[in-house]
C-alpha positions as CSV (number, residue, x, y, z in Angstrom):
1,X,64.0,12.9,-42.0
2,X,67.0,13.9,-40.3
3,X,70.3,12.5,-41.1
4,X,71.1,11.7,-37.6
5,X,67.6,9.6,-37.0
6,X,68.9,7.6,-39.7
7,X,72.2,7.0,-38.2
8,X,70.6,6.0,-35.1
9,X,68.6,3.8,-36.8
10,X,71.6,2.2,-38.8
11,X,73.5,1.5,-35.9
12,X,70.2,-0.1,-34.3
13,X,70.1,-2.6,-37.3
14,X,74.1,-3.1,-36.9
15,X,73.3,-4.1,-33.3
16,X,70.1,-6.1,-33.6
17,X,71.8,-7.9,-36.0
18,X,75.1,-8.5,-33.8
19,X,72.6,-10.0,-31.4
20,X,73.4,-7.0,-29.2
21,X,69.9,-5.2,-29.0
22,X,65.9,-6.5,-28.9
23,X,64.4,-3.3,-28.1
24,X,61.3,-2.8,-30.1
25,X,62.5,1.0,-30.8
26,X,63.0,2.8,-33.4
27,X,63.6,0.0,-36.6
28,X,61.0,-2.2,-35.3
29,X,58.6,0.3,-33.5
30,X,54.7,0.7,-35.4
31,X,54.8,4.3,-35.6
32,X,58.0,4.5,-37.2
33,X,57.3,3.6,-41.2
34,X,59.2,6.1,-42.5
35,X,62.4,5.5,-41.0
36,X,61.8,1.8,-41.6
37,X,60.7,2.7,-45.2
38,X,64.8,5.1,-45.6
39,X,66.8,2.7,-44.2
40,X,65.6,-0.7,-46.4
41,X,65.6,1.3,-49.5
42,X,69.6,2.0,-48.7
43,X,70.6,-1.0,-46.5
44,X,67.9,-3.9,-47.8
45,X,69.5,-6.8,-46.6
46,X,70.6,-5.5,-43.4
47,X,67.8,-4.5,-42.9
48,X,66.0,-8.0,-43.6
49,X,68.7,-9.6,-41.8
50,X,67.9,-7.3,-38.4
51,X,64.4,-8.2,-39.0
52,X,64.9,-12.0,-39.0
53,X,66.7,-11.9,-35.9
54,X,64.1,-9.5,-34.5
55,X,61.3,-12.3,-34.6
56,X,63.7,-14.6,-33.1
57,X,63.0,-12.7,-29.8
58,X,59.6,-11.1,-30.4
59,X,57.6,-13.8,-32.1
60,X,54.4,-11.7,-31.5
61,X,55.0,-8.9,-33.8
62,X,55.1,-12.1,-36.9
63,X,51.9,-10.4,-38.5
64,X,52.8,-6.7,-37.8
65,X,56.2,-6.7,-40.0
66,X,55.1,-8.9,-42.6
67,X,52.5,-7.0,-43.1
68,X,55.2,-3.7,-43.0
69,X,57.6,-5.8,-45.1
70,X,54.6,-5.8,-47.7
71,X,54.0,-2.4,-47.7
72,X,57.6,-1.6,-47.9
73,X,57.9,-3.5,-51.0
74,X,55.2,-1.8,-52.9
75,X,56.5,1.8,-51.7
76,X,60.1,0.9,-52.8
77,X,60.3,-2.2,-54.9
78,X,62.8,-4.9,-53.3
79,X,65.9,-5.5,-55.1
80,X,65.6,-8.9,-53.8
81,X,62.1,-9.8,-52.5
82,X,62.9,-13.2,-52.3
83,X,64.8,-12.5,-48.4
84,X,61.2,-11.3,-47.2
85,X,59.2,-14.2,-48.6
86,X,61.6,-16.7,-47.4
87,X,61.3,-15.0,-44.1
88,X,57.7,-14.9,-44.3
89,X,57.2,-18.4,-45.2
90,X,59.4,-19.8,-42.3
91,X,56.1,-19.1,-40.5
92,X,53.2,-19.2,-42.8
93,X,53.3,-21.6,-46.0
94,X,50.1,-19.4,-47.0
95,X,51.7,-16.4,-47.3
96,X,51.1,-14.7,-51.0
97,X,54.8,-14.1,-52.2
98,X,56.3,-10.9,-53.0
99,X,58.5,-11.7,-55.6
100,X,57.1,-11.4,-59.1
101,X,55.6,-14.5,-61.1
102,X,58.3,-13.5,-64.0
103,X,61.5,-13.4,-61.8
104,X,63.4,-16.8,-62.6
105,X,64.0,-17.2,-58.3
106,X,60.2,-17.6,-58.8
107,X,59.9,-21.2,-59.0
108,X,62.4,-21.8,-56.2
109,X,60.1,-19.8,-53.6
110,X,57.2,-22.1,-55.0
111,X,58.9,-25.1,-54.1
112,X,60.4,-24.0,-50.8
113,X,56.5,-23.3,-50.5
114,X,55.2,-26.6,-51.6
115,X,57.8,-28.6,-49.4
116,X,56.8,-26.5,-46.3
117,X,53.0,-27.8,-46.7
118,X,54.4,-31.1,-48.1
119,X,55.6,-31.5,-44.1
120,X,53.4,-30.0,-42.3
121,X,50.7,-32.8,-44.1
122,X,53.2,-35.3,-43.4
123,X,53.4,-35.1,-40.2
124,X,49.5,-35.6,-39.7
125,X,49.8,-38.5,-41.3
126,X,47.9,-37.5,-44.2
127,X,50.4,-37.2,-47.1
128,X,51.9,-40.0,-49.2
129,X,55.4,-40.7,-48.6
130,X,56.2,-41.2,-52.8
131,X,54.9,-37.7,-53.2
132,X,57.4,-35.7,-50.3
133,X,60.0,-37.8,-51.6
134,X,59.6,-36.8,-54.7
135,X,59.2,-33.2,-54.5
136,X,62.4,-33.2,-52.1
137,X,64.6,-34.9,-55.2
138,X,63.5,-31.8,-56.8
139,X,64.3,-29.5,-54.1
140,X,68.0,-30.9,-54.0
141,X,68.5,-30.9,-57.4
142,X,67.0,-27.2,-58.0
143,X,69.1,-25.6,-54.9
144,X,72.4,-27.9,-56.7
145,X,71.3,-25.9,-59.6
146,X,72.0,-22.7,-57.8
147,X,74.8,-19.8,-58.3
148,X,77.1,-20.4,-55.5
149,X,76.4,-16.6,-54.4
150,X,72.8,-17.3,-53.7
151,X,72.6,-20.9,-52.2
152,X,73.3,-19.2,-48.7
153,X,69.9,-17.2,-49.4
154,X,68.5,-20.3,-50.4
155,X,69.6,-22.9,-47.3
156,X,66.2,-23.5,-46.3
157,X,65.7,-24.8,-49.2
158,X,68.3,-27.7,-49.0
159,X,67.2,-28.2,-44.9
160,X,63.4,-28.8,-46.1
161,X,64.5,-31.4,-48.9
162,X,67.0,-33.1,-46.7
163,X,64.6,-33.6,-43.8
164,X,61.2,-34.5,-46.4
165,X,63.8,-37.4,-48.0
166,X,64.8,-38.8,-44.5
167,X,61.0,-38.9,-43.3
168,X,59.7,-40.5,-46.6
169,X,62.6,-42.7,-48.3
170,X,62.4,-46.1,-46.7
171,X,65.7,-47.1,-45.0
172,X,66.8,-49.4,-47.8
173,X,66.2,-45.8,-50.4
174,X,68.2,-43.8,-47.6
175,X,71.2,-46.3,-47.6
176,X,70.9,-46.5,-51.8
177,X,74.7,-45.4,-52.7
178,X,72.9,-42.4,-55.2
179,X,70.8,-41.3,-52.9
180,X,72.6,-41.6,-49.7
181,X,75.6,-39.3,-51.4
182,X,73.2,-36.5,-52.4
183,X,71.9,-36.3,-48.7
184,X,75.5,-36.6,-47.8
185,X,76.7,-33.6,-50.7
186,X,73.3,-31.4,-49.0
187,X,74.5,-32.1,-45.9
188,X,78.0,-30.5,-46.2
189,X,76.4,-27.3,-47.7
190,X,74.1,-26.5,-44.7
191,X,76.9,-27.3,-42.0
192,X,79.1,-25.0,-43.9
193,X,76.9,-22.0,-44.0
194,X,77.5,-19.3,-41.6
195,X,75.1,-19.4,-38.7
196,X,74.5,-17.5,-35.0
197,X,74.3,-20.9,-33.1
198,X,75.1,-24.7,-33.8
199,X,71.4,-25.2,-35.3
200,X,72.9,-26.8,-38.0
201,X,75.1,-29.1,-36.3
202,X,72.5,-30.6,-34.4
203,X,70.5,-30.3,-37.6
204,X,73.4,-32.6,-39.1
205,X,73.3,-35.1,-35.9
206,X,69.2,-35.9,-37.1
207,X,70.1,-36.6,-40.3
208,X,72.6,-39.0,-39.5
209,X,70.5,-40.4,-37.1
210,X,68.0,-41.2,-39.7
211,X,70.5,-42.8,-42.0
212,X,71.5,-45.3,-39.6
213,X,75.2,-43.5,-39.1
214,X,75.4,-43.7,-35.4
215,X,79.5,-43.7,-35.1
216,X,79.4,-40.5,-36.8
217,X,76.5,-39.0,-35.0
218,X,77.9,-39.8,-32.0
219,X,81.6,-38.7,-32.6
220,X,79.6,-35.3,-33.7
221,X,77.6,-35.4,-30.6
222,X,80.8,-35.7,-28.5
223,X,82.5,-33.0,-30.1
224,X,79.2,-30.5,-29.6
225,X,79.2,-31.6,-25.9
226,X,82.4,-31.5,-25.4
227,X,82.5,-27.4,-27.1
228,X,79.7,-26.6,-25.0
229,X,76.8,-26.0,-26.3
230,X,74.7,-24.1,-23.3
231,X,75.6,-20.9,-24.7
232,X,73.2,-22.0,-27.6
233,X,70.4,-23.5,-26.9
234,X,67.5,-22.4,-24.3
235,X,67.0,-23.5,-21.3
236,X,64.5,-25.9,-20.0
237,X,63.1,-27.4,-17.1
238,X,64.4,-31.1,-16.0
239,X,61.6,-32.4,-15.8
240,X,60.5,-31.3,-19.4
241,X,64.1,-32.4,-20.7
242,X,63.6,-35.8,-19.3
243,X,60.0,-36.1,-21.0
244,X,60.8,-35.1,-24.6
245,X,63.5,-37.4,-24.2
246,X,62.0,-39.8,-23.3
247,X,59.4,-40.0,-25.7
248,X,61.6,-39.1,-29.0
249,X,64.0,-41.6,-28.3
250,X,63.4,-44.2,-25.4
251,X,59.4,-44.9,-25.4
252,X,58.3,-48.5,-27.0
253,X,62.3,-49.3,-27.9
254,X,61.1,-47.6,-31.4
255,X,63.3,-48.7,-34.7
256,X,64.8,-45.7,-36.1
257,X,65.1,-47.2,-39.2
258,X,61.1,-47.7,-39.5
259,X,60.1,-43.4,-41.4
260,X,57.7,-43.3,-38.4
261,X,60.6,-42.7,-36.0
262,X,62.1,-40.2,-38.2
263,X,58.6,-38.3,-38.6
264,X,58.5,-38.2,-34.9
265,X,62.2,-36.6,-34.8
266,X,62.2,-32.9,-33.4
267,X,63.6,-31.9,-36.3
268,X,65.8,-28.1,-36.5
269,X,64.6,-28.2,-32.6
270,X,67.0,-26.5,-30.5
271,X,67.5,-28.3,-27.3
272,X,68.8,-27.4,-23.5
273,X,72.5,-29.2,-22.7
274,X,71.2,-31.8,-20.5
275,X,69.2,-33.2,-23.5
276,X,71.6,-33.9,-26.1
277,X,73.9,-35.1,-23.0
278,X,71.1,-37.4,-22.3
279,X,70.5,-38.6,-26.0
280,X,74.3,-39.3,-25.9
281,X,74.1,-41.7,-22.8
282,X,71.0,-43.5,-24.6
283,X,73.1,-44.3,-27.4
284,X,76.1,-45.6,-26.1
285,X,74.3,-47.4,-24.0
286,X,71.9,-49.3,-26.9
287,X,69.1,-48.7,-25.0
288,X,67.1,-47.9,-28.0
């Protein structure tokens, strides 16, 4: 391969990940294996990191890379396999992990794994509450437990306990001094990790919600609003803004402090301006 396809190809990944180019060319194009296969053996991360924002856009192609990302690793042996699982699991909690049963981040990726299904049977309404909340206690303690160099790898982690505590603690655990301080401590980790958008803002604004602090949510809300946050979240019609607000927060006056409300949360959701505008009005108003 010639050294000029793999500049090309470099700068592609230095662009896809500035959020500059979505082209499925070169990088991300089927035919090209082997120039996907010399640029992650010498630029890894980059190269997961282009990846990761490549599904943002092209959802579709999910199956296709992870299946690549797969291959890859057995033709060149990841020096950190645990990026591509994490990406991989964001979508499916199935997915048979890369990173080797002896490797000590082993155990993490299980539980990132286990918490993933842990929700997703939560929210049928099949799961018991004791059990979520206790594998989340374990989910904070074990990313607490983690070198400071790696917890940014590992912020899913802390987002998945945070949000399986708020949805199964009762409100009387949630306002518990121990317990409200660790979702607090979590809390201040995930808003201070570097991030594209203000997903974890509004990620922060849930939580608080669901812990009964709506002063602070609000002040936070303000702030976002006042910022602009258009430039981050999608668009969406009026009339489909109105509905999902309507029935997350407004339909049958529902008690956030009851987990049921918090379940129902569109938790990690981004949302269009006129939403979070709109949840604003609702709660200065009390209507709710």
């Amino acid at each position: 391969m010639t050294d000029q396809k793999i500049i090309d190809g470099l700068s592609e990944l230095l662009n896809t990940v500035a959020g500059l180019q979505y082209e499925t060319t070169l990088v991300f194009h089927h035919d090209e294996f082997k120039l996907r296969k010399e640029l992650c053996s010498k630029y890894e991360r980059l190269f997961l990191d282009a990846t990761a924002i490549h599904l943002l856009h092209f959802e579709e192609n999910y199956d296709t890379l992870i299946h690549d990302l797969k291959n890859l690793n057995e033709k060149i042996d990841f020096k950190e396999p645990w990026l591509a699982d994490l990406l991989a699991l964001e979508r499916r909690s199935d997915h048979h992990l890369l990173t080797n049963q002896n490797h000590w981040i082993y155990p993490i990726l299980k539980l990132v794994q286990k918490l993933i299904i842990k929700l997703d049977v939560s929210r049928k309404g099949k799961g018991k509450d004791e059990d979520i909340f206790l594998v989340a206690k374990e989910g904070l303690s074990a990313f607490n437990s983690l070198d400071e160099n790696i917890k940014k790898d590992f912020s899913c982690l802390c987002i998945l306990s945070i949000q399986a505590m708020a949805i199964s603690a009762s409100f009387e655990e949630l306002k518990e001094s121990k317990i409200n301080h660790m979702m607090k401590v979590a809390l201040e980790e995930i808003v201070e990790q570097p991030t594209m958008g203000i997903e974890n803002l509004l990620f922060n604004f849930q939580v608080l919600i669901s812990l009964g602090e709506e002063e602070e949510a609000m002040e936070l809300l303000d702030a976002l609003l006042e910022d602009g946050i258009r430039p981050f979240t999608p668009e969406v019609s009026y009339a489909e803004t109105i509905s999902a607000l309507v029935e997350e927060w407004v339909l049958g006056k529902r008690d956030r402090t009851k987990k049921h409300f918090r379940k129902e949360l569109p938790w990690f959701s981004s949302r269009s301006e006129e939403y979070w505008s709109g949840v604003q009005k609702i709660l200065k108003e009390g209507d709710i």
